[in-house]
C-alpha positions in Angstrom: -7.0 14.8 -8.9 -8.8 16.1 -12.0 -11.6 18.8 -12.7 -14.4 18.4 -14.5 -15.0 15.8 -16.8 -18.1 13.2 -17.5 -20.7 12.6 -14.8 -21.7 9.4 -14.0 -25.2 8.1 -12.2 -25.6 8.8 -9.0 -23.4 6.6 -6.2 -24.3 7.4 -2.9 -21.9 7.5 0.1 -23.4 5.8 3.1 -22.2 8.7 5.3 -25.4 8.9 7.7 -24.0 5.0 8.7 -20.9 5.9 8.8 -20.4 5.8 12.1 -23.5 3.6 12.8 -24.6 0.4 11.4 -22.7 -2.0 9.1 -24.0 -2.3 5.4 -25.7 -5.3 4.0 -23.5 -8.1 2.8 -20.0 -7.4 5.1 -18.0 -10.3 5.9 -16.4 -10.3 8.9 -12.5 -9.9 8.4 -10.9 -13.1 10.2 -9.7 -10.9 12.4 -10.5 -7.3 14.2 -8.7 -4.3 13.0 -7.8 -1.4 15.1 -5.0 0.1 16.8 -3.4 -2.4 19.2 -2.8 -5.2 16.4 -2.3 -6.5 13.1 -3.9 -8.8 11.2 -4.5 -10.2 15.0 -0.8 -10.0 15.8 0.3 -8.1 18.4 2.4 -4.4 17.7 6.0 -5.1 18.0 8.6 -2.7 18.0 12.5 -4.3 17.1 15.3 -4.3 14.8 14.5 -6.4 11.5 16.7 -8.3 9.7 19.1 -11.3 9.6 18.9 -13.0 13.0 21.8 -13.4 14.9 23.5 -16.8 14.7 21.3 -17.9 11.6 22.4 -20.9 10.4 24.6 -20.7 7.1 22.1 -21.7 4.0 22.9 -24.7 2.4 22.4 -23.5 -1.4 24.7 -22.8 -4.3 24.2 -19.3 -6.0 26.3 -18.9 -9.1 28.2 -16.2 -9.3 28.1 -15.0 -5.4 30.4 -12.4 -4.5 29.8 -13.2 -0.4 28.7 -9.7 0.1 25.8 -8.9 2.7 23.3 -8.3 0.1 24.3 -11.7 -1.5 24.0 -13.2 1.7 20.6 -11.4 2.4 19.4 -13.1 -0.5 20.8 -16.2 -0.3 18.8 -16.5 3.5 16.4 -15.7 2.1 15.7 -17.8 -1.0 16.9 -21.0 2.0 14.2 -18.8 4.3 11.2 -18.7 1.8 11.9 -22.3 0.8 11.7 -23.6 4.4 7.8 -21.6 4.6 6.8 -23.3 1.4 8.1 -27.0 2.6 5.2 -26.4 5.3 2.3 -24.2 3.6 2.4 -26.1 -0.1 1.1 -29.4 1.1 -0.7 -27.9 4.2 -2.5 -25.4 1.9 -3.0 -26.9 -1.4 -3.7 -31.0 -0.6 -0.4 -32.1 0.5 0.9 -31.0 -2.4 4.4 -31.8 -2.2 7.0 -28.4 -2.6 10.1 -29.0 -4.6 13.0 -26.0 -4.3 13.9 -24.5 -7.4 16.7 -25.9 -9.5 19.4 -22.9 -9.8 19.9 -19.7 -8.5 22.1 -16.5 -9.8 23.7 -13.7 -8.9 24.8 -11.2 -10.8 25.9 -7.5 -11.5 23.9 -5.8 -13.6 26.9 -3.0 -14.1 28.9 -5.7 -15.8 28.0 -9.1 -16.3 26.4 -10.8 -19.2 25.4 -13.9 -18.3 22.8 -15.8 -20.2 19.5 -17.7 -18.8 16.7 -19.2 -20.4 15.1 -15.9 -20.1 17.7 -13.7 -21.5 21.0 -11.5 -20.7 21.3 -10.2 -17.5 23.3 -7.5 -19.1 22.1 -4.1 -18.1 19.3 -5.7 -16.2 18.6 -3.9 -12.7 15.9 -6.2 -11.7 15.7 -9.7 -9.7 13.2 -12.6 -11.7 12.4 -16.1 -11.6 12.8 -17.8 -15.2 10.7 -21.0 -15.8 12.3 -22.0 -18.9 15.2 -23.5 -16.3 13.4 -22.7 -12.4 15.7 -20.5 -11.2 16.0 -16.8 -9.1 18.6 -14.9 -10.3 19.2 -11.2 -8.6 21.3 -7.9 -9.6 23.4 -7.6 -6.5 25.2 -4.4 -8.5 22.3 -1.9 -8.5 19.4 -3.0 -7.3 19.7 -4.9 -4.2 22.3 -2.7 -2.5 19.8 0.5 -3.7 17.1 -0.8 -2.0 19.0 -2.2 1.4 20.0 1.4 1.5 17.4 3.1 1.1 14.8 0.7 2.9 16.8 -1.9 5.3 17.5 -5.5 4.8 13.9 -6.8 5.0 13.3 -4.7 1.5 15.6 -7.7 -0.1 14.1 -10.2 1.2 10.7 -9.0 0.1 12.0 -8.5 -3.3 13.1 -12.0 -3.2 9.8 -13.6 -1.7 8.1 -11.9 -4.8 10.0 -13.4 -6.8 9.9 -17.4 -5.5 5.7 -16.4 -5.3 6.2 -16.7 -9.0 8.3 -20.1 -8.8 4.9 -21.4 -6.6 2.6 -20.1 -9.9 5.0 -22.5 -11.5 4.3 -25.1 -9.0 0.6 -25.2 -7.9 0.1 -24.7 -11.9 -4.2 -25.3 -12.5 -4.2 -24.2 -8.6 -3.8 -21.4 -9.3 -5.7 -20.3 -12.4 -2.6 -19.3 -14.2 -2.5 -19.7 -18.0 -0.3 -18.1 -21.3 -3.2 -15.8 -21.4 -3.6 -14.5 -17.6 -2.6 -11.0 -17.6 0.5 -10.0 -16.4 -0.8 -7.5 -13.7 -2.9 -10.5 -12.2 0.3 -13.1 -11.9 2.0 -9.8 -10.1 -0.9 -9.5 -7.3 -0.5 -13.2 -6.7 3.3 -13.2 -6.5 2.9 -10.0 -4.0 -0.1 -12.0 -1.8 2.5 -15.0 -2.0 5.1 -12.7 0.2 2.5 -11.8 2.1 1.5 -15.3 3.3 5.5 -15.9 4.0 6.2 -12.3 6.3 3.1 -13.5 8.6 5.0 -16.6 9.0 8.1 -15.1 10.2 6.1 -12.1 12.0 4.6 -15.4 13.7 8.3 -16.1 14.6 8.8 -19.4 12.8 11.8 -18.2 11.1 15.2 -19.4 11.5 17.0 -16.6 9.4 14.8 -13.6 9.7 12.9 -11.5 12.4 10.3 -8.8 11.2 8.3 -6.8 13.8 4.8 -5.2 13.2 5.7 -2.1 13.1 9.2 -1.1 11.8 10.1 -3.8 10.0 6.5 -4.0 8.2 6.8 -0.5 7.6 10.1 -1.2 5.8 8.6 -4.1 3.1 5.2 -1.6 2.7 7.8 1.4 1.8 9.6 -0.6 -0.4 6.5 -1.9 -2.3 5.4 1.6 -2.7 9.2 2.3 -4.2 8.5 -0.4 -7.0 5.0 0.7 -8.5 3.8 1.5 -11.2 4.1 5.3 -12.5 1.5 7.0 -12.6 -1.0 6.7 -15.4 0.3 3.1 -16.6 -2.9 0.9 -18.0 -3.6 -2.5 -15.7 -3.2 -4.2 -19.5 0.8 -3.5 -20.5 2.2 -6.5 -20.5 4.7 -5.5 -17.9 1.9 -3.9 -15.3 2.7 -4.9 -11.7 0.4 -2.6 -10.0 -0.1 0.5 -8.2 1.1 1.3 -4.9 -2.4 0.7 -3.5 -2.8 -2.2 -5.4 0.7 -4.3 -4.4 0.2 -3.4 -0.7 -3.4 -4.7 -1.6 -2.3 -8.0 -2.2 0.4 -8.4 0.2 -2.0 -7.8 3.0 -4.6 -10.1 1.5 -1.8 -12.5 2.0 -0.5 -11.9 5.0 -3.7 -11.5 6.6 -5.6 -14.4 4.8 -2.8 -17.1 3.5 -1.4 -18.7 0.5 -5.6 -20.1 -0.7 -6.6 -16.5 -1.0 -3.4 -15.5 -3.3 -4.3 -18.3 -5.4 -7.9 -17.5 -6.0 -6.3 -14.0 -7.2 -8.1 -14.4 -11.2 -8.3 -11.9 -14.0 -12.4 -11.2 -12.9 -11.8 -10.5 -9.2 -8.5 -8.9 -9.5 -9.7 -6.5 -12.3 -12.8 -5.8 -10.1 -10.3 -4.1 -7.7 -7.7 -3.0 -9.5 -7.0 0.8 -9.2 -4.2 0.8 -11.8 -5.5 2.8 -15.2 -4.3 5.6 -17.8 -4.8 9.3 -16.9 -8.7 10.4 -18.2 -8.7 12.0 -21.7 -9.9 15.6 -19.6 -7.2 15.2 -17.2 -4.7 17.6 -18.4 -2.0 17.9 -15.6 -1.5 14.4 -15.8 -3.3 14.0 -12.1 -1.7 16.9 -10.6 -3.6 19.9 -10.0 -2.8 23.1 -8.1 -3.2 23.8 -4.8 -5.1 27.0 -4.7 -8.1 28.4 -3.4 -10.3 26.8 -6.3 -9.1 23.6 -5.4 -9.8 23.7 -1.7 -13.3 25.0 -2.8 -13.6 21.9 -4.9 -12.5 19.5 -1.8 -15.0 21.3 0.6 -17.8 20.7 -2.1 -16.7 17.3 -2.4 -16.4 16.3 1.3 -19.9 17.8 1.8 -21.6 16.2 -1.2 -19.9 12.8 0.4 -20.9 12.6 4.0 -24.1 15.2 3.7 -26.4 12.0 4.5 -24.2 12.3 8.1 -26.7 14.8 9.0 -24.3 17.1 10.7 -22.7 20.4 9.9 -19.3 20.0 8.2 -16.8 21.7 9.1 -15.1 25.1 7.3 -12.4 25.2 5.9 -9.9 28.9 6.9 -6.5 29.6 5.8 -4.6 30.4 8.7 -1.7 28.9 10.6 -2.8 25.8 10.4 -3.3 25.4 14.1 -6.3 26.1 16.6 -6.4 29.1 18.7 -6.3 27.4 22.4 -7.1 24.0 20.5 -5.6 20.6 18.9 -2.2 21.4 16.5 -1.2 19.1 13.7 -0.2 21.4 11.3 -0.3 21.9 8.1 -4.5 21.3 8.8 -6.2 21.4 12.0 -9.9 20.4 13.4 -10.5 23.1 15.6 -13.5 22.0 17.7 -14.3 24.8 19.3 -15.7 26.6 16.0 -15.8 23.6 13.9 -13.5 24.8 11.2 -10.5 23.2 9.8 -7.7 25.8 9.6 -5.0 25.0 6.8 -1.2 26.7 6.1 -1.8 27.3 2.6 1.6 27.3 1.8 2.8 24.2 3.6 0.0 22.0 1.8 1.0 23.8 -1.4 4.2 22.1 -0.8 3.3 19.0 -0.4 0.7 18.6 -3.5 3.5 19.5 -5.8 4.1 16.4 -8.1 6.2 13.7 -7.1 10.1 14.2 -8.4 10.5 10.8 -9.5 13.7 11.1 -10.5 14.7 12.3 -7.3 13.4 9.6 -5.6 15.1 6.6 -7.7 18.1 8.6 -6.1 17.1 8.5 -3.1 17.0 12.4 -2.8 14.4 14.5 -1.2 12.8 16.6 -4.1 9.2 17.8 -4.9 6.2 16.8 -2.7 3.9 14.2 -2.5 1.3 15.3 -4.8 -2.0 16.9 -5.1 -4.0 13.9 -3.6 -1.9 14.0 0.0 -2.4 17.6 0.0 -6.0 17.0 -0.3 -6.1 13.9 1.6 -5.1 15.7 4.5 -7.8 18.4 4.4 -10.2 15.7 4.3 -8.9 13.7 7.3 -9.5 17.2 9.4 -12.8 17.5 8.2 -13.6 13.8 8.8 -12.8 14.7 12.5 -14.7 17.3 12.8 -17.7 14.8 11.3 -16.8 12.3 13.2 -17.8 14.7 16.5 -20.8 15.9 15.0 -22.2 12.4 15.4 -20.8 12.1 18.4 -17.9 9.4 18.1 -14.4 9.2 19.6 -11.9 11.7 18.1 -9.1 11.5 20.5 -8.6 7.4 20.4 -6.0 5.6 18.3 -8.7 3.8 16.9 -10.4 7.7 15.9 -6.8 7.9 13.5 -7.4 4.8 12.0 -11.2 5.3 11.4 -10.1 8.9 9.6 -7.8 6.8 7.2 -11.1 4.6 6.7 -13.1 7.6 5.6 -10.8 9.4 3.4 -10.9 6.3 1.7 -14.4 5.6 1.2 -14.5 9.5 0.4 -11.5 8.1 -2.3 -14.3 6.3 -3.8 -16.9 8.6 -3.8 -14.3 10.6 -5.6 -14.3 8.0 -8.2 -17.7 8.7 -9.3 -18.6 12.2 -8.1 -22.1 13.5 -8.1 -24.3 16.3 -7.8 -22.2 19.5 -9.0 -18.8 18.2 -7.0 -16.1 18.8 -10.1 -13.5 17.0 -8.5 -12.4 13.6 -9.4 -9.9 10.8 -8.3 -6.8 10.6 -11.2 -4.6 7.8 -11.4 -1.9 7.9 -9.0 -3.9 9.6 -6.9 -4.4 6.7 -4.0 -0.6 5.8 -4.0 0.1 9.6 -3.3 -1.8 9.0 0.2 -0.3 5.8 0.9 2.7 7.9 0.6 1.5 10.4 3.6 0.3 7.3 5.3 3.7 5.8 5.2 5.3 9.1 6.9 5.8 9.1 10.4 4.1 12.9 10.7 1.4 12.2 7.7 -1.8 13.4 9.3 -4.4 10.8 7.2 -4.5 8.4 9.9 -4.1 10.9 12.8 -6.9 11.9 15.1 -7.4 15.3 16.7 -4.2 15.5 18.3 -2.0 14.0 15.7 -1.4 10.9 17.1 -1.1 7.9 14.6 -1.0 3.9 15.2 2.0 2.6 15.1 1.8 0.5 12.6 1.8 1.5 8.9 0.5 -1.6 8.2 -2.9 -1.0 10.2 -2.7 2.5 8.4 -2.5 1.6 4.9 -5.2 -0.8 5.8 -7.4 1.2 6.7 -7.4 3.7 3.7 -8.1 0.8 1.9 -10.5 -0.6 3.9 -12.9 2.4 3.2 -12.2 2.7 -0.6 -13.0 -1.3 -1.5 -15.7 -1.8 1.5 -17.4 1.6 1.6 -17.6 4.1 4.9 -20.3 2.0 6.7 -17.4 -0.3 7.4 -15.2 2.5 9.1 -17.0 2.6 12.6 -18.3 -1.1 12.5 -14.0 -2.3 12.2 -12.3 1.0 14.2 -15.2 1.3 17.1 
């Protein structure tokens, strides 16, 4: 987060509704959020991957070594193929689906094959070409990397990305893609594309893959967050794919709304959204700031300025153990109810706002924190608690953890635009660095009093977004 900077008009936070009445305008999502489901699918808990006794895809891949990530891909080009036989023409007019005309496999350590698009020489990546329809993947580097690092459904999410863009191809005026669409906006519909096809097999209609709600969503979410964009990268470079906050964006609009909603993905609504922008001229730390007493002054001036029309007392913030006396413990931050105070361990938060080590994490090494914006995000979940029980709602309920991720996300926004004297401001990066804590199994911004999280990251990152795009009045009408 940044300090300082310009002031913009005033943008009220509908805190005295958060926890009351809807605001004007909602639509009611197609399905009810909360703990206990996703996307209207039940939580599942299994081991995802390659079923047992798949049938052997009938494709030819040039240049297959046989290996298991080859033969993750392979399934699942044959596997994403199958969902589009049956969701082209039921989705788009009986459209009729046509498989792509070559695939390729290749090591990016050592091969130089040509496509239409190019050398593969040196080319970590996986793409679909147009010039000759094909899906051609680095089995070398980058595939193996991310099985490691993520588990086998990381491939094949890599791989539905890339056939989304063989669909553009496909659908063509359908779905609004032109020379001149951006780049970042043919990226959210490729992402929403795998989105549509991982409901299909977390529906269980699959003949090569099984993915349960909660793992083996968690995995593909993870993943996605591995491939953003850094930090600071402007929604117009020609090779923008998105933040964190944005991809996970459109693969849940996907998966929770189909293949029509990914192709009404345009330049105007998608740029509406899109969190994805260049650090602020004032923002000298690049959106890292310190963790230090100033800064927790600034979030406790912020949190009050944002939910002050709540009409109840927020709570203090006291450096401490970052436990209650007698009282709740999720350290590093605590609501303590009996005094209404958050207590913090300074130096454990310190820790996890320093800056990301990015290098450390292509290698797959622990290094650095999370950034400044989990440090903070946390803080703010605790003192969401302790709001939440001064209007009297539920702060012990699965459904309390997800609510808390709902209003550090409309507080997110409010962030965007501060007002009053509030000096702190939302930087870029700043939303994928709590997706980040959300993601970890002990992150505190979807727990509630006690610490207990849903299951399911997906319902997690959902509902941080949830409050940023829809605004805090949504938090207690969708997590009741």
């Amino acid at each position: 987060m940044s300090r300082g900077g310009r002031r913009y008009a005033l943008v009220a936070l509908v805190a005295a509704t958060v926890l009351g009445t809807a605001a004007c305008g909602d639509k009611t999502p197609p399905a009810t959020p909360g703990a206990g489901n996703v996307a209207g699918l039940p939580v599942t808990h299994f081991e995802s991957g390659l079923r047992s006794g798949a049938p052997k895809p009938d494709l030819t891949v040039k240049n297959a070594s046989g290996g298991e990530d080859d033969q993750l891909a392979t399934a699942a080009i044959a596997d994403v193929q199958a969902y589009w036989s049956e969701a082209l023409p039921a989705e788009f007019g009986g459209k009729r689906f046509s498989p792509v005309r070559s695939l390729l496999s290749y090591d990016s350590k050592h091969d130089t094959e040509d496509t239409a698009c190019g050398s593969v020489k040196q080319l970590v990546n996986a793409f679909y070409c147009a010039g000759d329809d094909s899906v051609a993947w680095d089995r070398g580097v980058l595939l193996p990397m991310l099985r490691k690092r993520f588990g086998p459904m990381s491939v094949v999410t890599v791989l539905a990305h890339e056939f989304g863009h063989a669909i553009q191809y496909r659908l063509g005026p359908a779905a609004g893609i032109s020379k001149s669409t951006p780049t970042v906006v043919k990226e959210q519909q490729a992402d929403c594309f795998a989105g549509g096809y991982f409901r299909w097999v977390a529906e269980d209609k699959s003949k090569f893959y099984r993915v349960s709600t909660a793992e083996g969503l968690d995995q593909i979410l993870a993943a996605m967050f591995f491939i953003r964009d850094q930090a600071g990268t402007s929604a117009t470079d020609r090779q923008a794919h998105g933040t964190a906050f944005d991809r996970t964006y459109a693969f849940q609009a996907g998966f929770e709304k189909g293949p029509k909603e990914c192709a009404g993905m345009n330049a105007q609504n998608v740029q509406k959204r899109l969190t994805e922008r260049p650090f602020d001229s004032g923002d000298k730390g690049k959106g890292d700031a310190r963790f230090d007493e100033r800064r927790v002054a600034d979030v406790k001036a912020s949190l009050d300025e944002a939910f002050k029309g709540a009409g109840v007392q927020g709570p203090q913030f006291r450096a401490g153990s970052g436990s209650c006396a007698g009282g709740p413990s999720t350290p590093p931050a605590s609501y303590c109810p009996d005094d209404n105070t958050v207590n913090f361990d300074q130096r454990a938060l310190e820790r996890l706002a320093e800056p990301v080590d990015q290098e450390a994490e292509m290698a797959g090494k622990a290094g650095g924190g999370l950034g400044d914006f989990a440090a903070f995000a946390e803080l703010a979940s605790r003192y969401a608690i302790g709001v939440q029980k001064g209007v009297g709602a539920s702060i012990d309920t699965p459904n309390a953890g997800l609510r808390t991720a709902c209003l550090v996300g409309a507080w997110a926004a409010f962030s965007n635009h501060p007002t009053g004297n509030v000096k702190l401001k939302l930087s870029s990066g700043d939303l994928d660095e709590a997706i980040a804590d959300l993601l970890r199994p002990d992150g505190l911004v979807s727990a509630n009093v006690n610490g207990e999280r849903p299951d399911s990251g997906f319902d997690r990152v959902e509902a941080l977004r949830r409050g940023y795009l829809e605004g805090s009045s949504s938090c207690s009408k969708l997590y009741a």
